[in-house]
C-alpha positions in Angstrom: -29.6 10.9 44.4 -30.8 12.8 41.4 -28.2 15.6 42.7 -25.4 13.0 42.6 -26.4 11.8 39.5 -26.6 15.3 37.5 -22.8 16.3 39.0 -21.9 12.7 37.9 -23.0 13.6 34.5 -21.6 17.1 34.5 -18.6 15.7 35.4 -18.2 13.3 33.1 -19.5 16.4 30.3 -16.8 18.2 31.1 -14.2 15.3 31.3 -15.3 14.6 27.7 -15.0 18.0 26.3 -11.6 18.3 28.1 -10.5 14.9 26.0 -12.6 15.3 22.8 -10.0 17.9 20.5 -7.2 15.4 22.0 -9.0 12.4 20.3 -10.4 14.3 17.4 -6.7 15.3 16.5 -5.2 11.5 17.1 -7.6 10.3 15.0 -7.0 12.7 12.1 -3.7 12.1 12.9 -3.8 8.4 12.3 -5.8 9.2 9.5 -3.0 10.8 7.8 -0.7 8.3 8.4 -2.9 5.7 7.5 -3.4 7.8 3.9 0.5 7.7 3.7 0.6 4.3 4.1 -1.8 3.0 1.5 0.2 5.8 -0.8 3.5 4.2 0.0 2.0 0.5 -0.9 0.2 1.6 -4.0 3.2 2.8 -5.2 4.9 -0.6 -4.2 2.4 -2.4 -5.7 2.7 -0.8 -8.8 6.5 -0.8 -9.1 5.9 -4.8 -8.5 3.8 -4.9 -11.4 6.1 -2.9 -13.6 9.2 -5.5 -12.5 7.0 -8.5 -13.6 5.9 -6.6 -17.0 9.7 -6.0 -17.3 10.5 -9.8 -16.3 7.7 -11.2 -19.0 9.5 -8.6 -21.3 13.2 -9.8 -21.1 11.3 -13.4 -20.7 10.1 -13.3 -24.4 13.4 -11.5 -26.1 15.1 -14.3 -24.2 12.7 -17.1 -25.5 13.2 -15.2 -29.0 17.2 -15.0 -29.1 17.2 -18.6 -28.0 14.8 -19.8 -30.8 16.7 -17.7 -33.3 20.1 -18.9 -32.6 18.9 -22.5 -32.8 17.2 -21.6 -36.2 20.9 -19.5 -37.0 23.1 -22.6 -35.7 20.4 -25.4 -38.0 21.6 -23.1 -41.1 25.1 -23.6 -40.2 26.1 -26.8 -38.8 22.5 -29.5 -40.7 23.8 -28.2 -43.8 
């Protein structure tokens, strides 16, 4: 029995060692496309946030030009 079990185990040793580097590379290999990923979405993410800056920008002039040319057309036409 104790035979059995020690070539179980050796087996199973060398199996591992056979698969290990395999594994080892997958895994740095999802790493690194995991890494990409999260760069690719931060970068989204920060484009989005420039857009809405930009969109609160054009927002106010908007709000602005709109207040002014009612102020501009009071002048004109209440007089």
């Amino acid at each position: 029995m104790t035979n059995e079990n020690n070539n179980t185990i050796f087996s199973l040793t060398e199996d591992y060692k056979k698969r290990a580097p395999n594994c080892q590379e997958s895994a740095r290999a999802q790493s690194e496309s995991m890494k990409e990923l999260c760069k690719e979405r931060n970068n989204l993410y920060e484009k989005q946030n420039d857009l809405k800056g930009q969109k609160h920008r054009v927002k106010a002039i908007k709000t602005i030009i709109h207040i002014w040319f009612r102020g501009f057309y009071a002048l004109i036409f209440d007089t």
